[in-house]
C-alpha positions as a Markdown table, in Angstrom:
| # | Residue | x | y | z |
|---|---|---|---|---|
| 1 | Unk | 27.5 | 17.4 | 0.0 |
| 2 | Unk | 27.0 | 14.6 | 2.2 |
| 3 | Unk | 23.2 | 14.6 | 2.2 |
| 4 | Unk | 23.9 | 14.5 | -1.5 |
| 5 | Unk | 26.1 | 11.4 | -0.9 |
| 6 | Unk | 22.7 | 10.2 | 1.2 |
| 7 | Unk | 20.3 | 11.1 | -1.4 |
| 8 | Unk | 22.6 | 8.8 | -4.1 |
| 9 | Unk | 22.7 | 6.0 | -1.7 |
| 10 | Unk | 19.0 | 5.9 | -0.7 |
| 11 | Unk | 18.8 | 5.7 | -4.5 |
| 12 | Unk | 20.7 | 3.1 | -5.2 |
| 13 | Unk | 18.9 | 1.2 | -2.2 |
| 14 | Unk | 15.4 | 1.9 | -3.5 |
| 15 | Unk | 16.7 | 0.5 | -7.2 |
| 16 | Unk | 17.6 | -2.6 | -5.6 |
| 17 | Unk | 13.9 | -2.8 | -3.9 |
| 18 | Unk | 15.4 | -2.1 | -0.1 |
| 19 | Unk | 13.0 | 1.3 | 0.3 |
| 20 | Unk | 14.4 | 2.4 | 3.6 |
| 21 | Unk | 17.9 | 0.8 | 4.6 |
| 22 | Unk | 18.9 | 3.8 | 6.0 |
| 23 | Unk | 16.7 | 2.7 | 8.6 |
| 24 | Unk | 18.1 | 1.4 | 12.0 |
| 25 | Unk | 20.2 | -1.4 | 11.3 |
| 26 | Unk | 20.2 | -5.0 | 13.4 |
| 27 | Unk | 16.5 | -4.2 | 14.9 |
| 28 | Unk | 12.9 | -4.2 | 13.9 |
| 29 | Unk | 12.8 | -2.0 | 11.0 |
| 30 | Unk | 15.7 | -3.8 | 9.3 |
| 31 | Unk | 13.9 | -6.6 | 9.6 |
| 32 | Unk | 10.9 | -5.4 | 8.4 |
| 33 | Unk | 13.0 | -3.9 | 4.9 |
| 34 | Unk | 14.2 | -7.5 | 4.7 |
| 35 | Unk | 10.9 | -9.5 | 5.0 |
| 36 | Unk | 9.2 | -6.9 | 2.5 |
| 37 | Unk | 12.1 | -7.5 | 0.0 |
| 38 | Unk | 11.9 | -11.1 | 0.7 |
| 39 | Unk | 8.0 | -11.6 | 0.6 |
| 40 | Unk | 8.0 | -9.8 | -2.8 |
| 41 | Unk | 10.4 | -11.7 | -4.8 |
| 42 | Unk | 9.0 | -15.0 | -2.9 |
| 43 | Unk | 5.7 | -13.7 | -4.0 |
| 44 | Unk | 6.8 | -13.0 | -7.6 |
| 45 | Unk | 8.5 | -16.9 | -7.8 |
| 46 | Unk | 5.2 | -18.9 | -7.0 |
| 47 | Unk | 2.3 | -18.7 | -9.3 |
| 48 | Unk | -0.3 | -19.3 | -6.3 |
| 49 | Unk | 0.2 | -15.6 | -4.8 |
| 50 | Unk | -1.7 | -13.4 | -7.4 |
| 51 | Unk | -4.8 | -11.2 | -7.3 |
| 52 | Unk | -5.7 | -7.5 | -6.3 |
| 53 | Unk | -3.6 | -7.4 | -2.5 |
| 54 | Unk | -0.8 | -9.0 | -4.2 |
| 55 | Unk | -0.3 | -6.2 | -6.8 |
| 56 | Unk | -1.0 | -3.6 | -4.2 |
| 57 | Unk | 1.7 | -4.7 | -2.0 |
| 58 | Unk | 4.2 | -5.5 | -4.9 |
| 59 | Unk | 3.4 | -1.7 | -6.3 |
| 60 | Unk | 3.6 | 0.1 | -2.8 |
| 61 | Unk | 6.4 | -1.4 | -1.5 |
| 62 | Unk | 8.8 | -0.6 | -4.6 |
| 63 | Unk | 9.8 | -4.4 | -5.3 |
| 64 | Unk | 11.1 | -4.7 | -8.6 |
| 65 | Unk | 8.9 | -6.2 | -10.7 |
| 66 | Unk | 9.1 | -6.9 | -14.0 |
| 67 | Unk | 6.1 | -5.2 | -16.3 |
| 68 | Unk | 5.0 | -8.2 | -18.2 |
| 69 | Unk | 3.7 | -8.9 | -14.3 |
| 70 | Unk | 2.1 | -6.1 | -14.2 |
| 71 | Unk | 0.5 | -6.1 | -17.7 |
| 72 | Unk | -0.5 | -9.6 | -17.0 |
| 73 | Unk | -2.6 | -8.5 | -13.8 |
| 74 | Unk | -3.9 | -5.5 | -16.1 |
| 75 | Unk | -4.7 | -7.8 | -19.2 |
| 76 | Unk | -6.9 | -10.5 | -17.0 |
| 77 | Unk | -8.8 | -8.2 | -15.7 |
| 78 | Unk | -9.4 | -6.0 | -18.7 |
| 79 | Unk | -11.0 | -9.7 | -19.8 |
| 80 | Unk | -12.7 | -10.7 | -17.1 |
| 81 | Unk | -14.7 | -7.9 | -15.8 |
| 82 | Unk | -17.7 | -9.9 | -15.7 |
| 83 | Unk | -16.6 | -11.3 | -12.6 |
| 84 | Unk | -16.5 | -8.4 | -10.6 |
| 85 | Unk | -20.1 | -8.6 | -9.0 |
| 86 | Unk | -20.0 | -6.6 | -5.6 |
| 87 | Unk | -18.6 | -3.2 | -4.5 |
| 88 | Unk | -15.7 | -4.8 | -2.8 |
| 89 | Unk | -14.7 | -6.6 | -5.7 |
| 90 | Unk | -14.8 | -3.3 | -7.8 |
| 91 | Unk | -12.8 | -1.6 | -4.7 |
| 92 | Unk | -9.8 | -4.0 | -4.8 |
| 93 | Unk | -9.3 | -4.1 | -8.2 |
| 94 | Unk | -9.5 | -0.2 | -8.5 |
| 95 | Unk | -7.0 | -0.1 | -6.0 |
| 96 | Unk | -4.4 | -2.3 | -7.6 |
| 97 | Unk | -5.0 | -0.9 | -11.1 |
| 98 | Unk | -4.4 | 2.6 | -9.4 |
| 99 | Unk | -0.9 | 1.6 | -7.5 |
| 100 | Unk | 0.5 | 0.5 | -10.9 |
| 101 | Unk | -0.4 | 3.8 | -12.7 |
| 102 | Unk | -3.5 | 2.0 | -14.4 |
| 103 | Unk | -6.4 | 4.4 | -15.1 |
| 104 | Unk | -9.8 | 2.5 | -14.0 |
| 105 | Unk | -12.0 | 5.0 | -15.7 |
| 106 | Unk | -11.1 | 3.0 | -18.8 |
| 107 | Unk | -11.0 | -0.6 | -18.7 |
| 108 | Unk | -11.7 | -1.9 | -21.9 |
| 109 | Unk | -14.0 | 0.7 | -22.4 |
| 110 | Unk | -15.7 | 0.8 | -19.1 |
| 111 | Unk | -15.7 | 2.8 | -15.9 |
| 112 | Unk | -15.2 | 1.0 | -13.2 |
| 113 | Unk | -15.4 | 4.4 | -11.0 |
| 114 | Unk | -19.1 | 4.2 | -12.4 |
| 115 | Unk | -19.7 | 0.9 | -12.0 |
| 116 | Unk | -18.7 | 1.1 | -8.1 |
| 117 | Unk | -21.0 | 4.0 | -8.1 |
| 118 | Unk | -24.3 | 1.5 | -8.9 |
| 119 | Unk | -24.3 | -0.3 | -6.0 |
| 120 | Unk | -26.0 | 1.0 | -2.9 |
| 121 | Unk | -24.3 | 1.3 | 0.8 |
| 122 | Unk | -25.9 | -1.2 | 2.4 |
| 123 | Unk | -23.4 | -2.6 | 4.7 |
| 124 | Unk | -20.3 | -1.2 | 6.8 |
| 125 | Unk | -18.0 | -3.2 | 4.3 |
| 126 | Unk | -19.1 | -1.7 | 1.2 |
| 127 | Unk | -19.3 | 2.1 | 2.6 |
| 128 | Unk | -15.7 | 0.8 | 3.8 |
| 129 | Unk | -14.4 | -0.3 | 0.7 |
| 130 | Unk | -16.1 | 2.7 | -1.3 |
| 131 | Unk | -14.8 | 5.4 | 0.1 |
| 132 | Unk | -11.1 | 4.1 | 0.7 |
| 133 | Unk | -11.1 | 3.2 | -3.7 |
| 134 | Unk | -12.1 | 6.9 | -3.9 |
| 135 | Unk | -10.4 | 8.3 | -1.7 |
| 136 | Unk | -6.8 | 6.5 | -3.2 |
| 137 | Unk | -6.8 | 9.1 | -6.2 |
| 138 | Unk | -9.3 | 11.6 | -5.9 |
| 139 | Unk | -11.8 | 9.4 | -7.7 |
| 140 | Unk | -15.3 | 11.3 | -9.4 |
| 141 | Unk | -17.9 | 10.0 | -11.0 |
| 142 | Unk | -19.1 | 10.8 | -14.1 |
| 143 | Unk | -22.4 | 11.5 | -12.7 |
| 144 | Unk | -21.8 | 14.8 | -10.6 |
| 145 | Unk | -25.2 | 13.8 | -8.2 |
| 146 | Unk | -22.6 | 10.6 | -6.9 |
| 147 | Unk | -20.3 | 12.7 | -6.1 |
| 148 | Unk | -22.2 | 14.2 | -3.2 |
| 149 | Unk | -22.2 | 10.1 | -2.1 |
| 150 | Unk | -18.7 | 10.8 | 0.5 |
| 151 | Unk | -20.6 | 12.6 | 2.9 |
| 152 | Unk | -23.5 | 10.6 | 3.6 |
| 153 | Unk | -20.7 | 7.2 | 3.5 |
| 154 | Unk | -18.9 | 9.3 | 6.4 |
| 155 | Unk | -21.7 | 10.1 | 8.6 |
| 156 | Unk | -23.2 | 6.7 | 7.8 |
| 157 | Unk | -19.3 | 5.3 | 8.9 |
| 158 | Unk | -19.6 | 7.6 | 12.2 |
| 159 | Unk | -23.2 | 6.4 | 13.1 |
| 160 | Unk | -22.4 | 3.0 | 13.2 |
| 161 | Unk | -20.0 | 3.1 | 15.9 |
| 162 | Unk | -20.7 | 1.2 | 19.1 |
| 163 | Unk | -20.9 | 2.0 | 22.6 |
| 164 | Unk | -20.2 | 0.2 | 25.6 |
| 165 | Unk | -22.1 | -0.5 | 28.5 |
| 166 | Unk | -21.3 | 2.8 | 30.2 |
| 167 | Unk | -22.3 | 4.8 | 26.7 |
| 168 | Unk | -18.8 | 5.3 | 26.1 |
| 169 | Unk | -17.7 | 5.2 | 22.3 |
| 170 | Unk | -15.5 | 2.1 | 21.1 |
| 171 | Unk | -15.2 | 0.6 | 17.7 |
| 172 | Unk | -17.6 | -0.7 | 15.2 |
| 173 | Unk | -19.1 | -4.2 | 14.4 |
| 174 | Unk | -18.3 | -7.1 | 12.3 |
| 175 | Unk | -21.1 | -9.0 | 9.8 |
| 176 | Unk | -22.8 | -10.7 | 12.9 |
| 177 | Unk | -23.5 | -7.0 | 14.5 |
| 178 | Unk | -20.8 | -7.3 | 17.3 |
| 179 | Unk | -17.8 | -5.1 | 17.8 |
| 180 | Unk | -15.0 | -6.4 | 15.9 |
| 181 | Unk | -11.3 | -5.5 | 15.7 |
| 182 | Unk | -10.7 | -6.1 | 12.0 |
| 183 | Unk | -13.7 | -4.1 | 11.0 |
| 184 | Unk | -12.8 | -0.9 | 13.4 |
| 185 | Unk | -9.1 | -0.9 | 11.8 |
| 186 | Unk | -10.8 | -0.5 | 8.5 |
| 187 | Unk | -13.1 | 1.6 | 9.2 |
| 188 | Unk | -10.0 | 3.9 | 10.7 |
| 189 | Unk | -8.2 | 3.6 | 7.2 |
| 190 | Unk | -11.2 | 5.0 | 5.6 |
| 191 | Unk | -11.6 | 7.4 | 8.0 |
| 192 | Unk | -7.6 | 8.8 | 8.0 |
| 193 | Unk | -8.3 | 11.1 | 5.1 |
| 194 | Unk | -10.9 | 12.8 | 6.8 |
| 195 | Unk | -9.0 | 12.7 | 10.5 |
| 196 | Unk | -8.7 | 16.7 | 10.6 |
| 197 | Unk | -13.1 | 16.7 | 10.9 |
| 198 | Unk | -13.7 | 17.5 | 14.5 |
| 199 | Unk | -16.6 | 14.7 | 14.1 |
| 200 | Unk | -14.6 | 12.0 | 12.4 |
| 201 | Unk | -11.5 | 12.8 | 14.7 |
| 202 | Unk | -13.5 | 12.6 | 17.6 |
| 203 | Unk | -14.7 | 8.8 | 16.6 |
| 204 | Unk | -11.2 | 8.1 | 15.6 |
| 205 | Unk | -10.1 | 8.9 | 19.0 |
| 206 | Unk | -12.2 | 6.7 | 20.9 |
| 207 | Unk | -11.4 | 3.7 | 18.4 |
| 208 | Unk | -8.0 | 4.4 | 18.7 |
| 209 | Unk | -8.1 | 4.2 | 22.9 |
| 210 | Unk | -10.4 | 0.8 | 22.1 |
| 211 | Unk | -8.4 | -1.1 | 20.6 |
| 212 | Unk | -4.6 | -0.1 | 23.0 |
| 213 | Unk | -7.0 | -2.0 | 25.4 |
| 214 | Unk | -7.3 | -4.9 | 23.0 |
| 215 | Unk | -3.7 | -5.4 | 22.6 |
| 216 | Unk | -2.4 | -8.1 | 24.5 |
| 217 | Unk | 0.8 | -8.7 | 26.4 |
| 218 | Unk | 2.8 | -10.1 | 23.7 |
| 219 | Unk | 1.9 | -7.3 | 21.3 |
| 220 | Unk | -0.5 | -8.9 | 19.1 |
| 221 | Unk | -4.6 | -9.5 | 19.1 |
| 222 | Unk | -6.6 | -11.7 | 19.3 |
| 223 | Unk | -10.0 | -12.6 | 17.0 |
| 224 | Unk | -12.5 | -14.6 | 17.9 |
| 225 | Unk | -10.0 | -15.8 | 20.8 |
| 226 | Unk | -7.4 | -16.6 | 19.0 |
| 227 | Unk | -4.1 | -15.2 | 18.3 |
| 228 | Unk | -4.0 | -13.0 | 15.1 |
| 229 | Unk | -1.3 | -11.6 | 12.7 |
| 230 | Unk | -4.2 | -10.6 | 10.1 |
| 231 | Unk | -5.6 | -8.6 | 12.9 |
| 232 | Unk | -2.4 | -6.5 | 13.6 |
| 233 | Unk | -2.1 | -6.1 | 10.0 |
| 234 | Unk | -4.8 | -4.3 | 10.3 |
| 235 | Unk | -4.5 | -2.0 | 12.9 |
| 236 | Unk | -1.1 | -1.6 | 12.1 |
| 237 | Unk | -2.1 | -0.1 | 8.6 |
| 238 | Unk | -4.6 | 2.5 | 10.4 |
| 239 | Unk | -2.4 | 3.6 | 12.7 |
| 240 | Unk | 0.0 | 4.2 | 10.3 |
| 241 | Unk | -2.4 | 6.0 | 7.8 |
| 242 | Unk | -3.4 | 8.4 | 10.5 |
| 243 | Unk | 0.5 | 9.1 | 11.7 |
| 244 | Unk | 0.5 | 6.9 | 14.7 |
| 245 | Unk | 4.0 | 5.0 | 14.8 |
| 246 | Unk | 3.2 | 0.9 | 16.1 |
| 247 | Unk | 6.6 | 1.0 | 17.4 |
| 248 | Unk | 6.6 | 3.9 | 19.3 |
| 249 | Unk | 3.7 | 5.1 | 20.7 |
| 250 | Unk | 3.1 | 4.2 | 24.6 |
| 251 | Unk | -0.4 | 3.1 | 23.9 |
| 252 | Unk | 0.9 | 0.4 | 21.9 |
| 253 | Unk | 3.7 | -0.7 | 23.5 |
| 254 | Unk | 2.9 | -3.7 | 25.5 |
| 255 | Unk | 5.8 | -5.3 | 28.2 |
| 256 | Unk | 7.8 | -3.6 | 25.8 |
| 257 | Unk | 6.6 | -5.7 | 22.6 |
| 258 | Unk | 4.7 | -4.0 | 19.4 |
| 259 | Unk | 2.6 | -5.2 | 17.1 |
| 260 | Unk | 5.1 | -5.6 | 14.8 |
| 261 | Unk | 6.9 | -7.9 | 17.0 |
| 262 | Unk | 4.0 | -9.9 | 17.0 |
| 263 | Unk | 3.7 | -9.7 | 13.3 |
| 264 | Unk | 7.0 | -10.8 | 12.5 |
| 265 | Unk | 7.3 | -13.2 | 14.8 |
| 266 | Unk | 4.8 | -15.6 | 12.1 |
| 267 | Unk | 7.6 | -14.5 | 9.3 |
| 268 | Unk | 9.8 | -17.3 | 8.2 |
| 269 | Unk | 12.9 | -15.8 | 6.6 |
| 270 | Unk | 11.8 | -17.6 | 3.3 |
| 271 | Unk | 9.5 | -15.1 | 2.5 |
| 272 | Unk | 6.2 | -16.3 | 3.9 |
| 273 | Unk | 4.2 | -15.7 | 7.1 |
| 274 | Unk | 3.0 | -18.8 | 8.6 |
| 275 | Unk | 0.1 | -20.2 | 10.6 |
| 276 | Unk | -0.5 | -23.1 | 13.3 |
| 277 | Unk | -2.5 | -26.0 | 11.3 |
| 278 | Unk | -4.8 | -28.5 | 13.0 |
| 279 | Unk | -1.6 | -30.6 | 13.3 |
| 280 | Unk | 0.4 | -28.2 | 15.3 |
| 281 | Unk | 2.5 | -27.5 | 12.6 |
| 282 | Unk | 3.8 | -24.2 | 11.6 |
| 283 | Unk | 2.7 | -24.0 | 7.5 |
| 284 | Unk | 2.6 | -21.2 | 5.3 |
| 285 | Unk | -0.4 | -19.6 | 4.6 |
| 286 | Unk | -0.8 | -17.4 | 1.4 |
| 287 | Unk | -3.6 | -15.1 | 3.1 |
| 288 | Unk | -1.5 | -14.0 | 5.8 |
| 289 | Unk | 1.5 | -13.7 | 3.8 |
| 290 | Unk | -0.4 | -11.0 | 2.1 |
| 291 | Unk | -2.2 | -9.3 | 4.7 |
| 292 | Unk | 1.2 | -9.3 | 6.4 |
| 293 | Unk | 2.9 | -7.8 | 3.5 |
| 294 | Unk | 1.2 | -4.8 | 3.0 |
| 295 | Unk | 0.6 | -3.9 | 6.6 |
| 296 | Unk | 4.5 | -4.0 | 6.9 |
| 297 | Unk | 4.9 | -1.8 | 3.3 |
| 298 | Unk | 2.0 | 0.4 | 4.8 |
| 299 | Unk | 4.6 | 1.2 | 8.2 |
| 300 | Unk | 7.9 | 1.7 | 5.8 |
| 301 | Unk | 5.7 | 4.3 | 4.1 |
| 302 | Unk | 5.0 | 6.0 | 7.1 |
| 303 | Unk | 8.3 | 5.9 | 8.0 |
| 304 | Unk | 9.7 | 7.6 | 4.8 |
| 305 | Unk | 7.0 | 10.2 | 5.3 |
| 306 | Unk | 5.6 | 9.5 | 1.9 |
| 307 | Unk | 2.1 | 8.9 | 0.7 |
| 308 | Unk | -0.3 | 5.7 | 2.6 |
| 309 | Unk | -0.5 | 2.5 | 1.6 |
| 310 | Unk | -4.3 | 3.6 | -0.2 |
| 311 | Unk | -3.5 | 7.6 | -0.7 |
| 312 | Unk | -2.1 | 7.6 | -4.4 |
| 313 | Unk | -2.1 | 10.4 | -5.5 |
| 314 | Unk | 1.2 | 10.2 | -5.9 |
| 315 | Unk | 1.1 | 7.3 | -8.4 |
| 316 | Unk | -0.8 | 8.5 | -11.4 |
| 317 | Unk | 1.2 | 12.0 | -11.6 |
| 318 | Unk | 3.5 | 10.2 | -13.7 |
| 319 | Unk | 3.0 | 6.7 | -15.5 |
| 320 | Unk | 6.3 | 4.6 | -16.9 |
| 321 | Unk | 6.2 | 2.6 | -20.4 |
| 322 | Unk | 9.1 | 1.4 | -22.3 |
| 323 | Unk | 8.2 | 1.9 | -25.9 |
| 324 | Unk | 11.1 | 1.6 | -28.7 |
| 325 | Unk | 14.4 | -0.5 | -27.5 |
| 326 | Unk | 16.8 | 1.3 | -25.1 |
| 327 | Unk | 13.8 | 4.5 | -24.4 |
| 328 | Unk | 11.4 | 4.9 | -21.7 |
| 329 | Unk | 8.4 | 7.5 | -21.8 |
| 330 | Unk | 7.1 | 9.2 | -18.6 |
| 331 | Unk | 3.6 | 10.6 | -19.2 |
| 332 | Unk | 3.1 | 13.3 | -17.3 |
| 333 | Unk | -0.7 | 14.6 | -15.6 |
| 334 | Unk | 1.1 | 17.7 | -13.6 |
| 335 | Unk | 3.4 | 20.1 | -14.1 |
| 336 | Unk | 6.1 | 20.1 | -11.5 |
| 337 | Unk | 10.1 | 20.1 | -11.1 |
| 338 | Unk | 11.0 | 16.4 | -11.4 |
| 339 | Unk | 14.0 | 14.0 | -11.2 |
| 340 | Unk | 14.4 | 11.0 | -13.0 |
| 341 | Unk | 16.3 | 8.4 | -12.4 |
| 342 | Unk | 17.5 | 5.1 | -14.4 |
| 343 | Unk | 19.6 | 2.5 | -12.2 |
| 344 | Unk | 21.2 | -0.8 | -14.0 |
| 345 | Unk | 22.5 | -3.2 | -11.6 |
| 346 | Unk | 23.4 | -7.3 | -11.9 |
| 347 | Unk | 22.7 | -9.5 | -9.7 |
| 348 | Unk | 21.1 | -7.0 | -7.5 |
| 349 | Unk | 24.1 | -5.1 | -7.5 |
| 350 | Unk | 23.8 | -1.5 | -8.6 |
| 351 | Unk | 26.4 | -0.7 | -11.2 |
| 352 | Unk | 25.4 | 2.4 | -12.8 |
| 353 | Unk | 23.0 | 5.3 | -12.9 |
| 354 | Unk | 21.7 | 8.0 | -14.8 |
| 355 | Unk | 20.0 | 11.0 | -13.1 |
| 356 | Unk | 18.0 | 13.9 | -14.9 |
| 357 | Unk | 16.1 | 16.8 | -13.8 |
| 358 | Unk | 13.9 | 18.5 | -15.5 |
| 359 | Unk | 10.5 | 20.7 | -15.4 |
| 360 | Unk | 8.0 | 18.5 | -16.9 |
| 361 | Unk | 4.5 | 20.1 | -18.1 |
| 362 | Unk | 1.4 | 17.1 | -19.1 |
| 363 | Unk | 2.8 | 15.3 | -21.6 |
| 364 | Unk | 5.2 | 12.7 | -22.3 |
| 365 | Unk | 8.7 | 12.8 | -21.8 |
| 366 | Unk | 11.4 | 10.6 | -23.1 |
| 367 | Unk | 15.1 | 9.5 | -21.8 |
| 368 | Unk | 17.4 | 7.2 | -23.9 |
| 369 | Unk | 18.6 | 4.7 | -21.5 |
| 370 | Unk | 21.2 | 2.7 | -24.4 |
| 371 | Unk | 24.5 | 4.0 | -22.4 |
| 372 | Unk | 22.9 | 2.2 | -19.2 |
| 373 | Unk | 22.1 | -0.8 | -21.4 |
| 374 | Unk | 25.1 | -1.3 | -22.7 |
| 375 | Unk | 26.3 | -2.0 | -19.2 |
| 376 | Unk | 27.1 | -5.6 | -17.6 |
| 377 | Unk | 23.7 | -5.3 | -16.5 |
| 378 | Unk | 20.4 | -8.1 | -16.1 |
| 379 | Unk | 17.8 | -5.3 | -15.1 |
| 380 | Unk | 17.5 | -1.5 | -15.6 |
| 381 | Unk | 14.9 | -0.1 | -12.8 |
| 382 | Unk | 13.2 | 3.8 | -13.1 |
| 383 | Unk | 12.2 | 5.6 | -10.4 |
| 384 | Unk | 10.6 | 9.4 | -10.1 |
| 385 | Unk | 11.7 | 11.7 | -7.6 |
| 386 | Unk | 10.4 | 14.9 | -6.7 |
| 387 | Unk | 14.2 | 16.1 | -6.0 |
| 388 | Unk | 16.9 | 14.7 | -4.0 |
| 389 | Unk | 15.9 | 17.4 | -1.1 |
| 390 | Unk | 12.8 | 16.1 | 0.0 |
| 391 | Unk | 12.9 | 12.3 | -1.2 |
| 392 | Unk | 9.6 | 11.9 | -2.2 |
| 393 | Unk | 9.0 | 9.3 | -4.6 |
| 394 | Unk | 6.2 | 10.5 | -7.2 |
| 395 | Unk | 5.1 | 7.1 | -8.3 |
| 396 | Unk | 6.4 | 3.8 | -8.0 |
| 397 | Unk | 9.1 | 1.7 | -9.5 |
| 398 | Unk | 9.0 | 0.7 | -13.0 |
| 399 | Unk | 11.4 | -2.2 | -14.2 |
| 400 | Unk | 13.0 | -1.5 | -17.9 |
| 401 | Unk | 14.4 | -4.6 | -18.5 |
């Protein structure tokens, strides 16, 4: 009975777009809930945030958003695919299409699975970038030759690692060819998938030790000398894609500040992250604000035991569209026991909900939501459980109305 009681009222936080309140209350991860909550709606308010790491961090951090957003992002890009010119470019916007249950394998009528597969892995970047958009739904291309392509990105990954002056392994470099921070913390999120290879663990171990000795006194990093949150970001999405807690773990604990200290110590409680300008003044800067967003959404993740920030495979199991007025469709790619789950709440105040479970086979399946909309109400929210025993959300939240 009372984790039941839990299970409703983890529910009716996640409606309202606070993913893990039952976290510790009054310290860090509190704070961190707020700031994500609070960077998300600030994000959704000003038309200058938008793009591919916007929608990711909107999508894997639950914030209620309305779908018009959503189908916005989805219809500009549908249009504009001539200005995707590089493998990065074609890696960002497969993962944002992906964490709002958007099928890249048909873009107005093209592949963009395909398309990523026609350029060549010349750089660290674009083996990077390459095998994380694969690797974020089990990605194949239609050309079953290119799908032999992983291996040869992994060992190419593992080959490129640096050594320092006593041979011993560290982390990999930057574009100028010197060992950079940012660029090993990458490399580490592409890596996590594979962290259970006795080859790739063993690199992953060594970058891992590297870059505790990087971490400075305060927490944070530093790149190119100079203190950065974009850095932590980072790091602070690797280690929490290969099930290494920041705020916990000795190696990152430094005179008893983390990284994500040091990364919210640039939040300003309006929703931003801001930088030093050449004028000494705190501003707020739009990159960091995003970086910082998702690295923090990639830690609540962890914490919840759910799926990565880029593993999701737990986001096209189900996709959400509200069709006819007052009736939502859930198409299904997986048969499994499922709970579904409609909150209406006003003023972001949870007033009623509507719970079903049900076995679902590949299909769509449709709930009348009229007796919720009927309610007092400004928004109606679903979400997709698993069951209320383990928690696990099976794709992310959809907003009704």
């Amino acid at each position: 009975m009372l984790k039941k009681l839990l299970s409703l009222l983890l529910i009716s936080c996640l409606l309202c777009g606070m993913g893990s309140a039952l976290a510790e209350t009054g310290d860090i991860y509190s704070q961190i809930d707020t700031a994500i909550t609070a960077t998300g709606n600030y994000m959704l308010g000003n038309p200058e945030y938008n793009g591919d790491w916007v929608i990711l961090g909107l999508a894997r951090g639950s914030i209620n958003v309305p779908n018009v957003y959503y189908e916005g992002y989805y219809s500009d890009i549908s249009n504009n695919l001539n200005s995707l010119t590089s493998a990065t470019d074609y890696s960002r916007v497969i993962l944002a299409l992906t964490s709002i249950g958007k099928d890249p394998t048909n873009v107005n009528s093209q592949n963009l699975i395909d398309n990523l597969g026609e350029f060549q892995i010349s750089n660290l970047s674009t083996a990077i970038y390459t095998l994380i958009a694969l690797d974020s739904n089990n990605y194949r291309f239609s050309d079953d030759d290119l799908n032999m392509m992983r291996e040869p990105i992994i060992s190419y990954i593992i080959y490129s690692q640096l050594s320092d002056n006593n041979g011993e392994l560290t982390g990999w470099p930057g574009w100028d060819g010197y060992l950079e921070l940012d660029t090993t913390a990458m490399v580490l999120q592409a890596l996590a998938p594979y962290k259970n290879r006795p080859d790739v663990q063993y690199a992953i171990d060594k970058a891992v030790s590297w870059i505790s000795t990087q971490q400075m006194p305060d927490g944070g990093f530093l790149f190119y000398g100079s203190a950065s949150c974009e850095s932590a970001s980072q790091v602070l999405i690797a280690l929490s894609a290969l099930g290494i807690d920041a705020a916990t773990d000795v190696r990152f604990i430094k005179n008893g500040k983390t990284m994500l200290d040091f990364i919210m110590s640039f939040y300003n409680q309006n929703g931003y992250f801001m930088i030093l300008n050449e004028f000494n003044n705190w501003v707020e800067n739009d990159y960091r604000t995003k970086q910082a967003m998702y690295s923090l959404v990639s830690y609540r993740r962890f914490r919840l035991g759910i799926n990565s920030l880029f593993n999701m495979t737990d986001e096209p199991s189900i996709n959400i569209k509200s069709n006819l007025l007052n009736n939502v469709d859930f198409t299904v790619n997986t048969p499994k026991n499922k709970l579904f789950i409609l909150g209406a709440y006003k003023n972001g105040i949870l007033v009623k909900t509507k719970l079903i479970t049900s076995v679902i086979t590949q299909g769509t399946f449709q709930i009348d939501y009229s007796d919720l909309a009927s309610e007092d109400c400004d928004t109606i929210s679903a979400l997709v459980w698993e069951n209320l025993s383990s928690l696990k959300p099976l794709c992310a939240k959809f907003s009704l109305k």
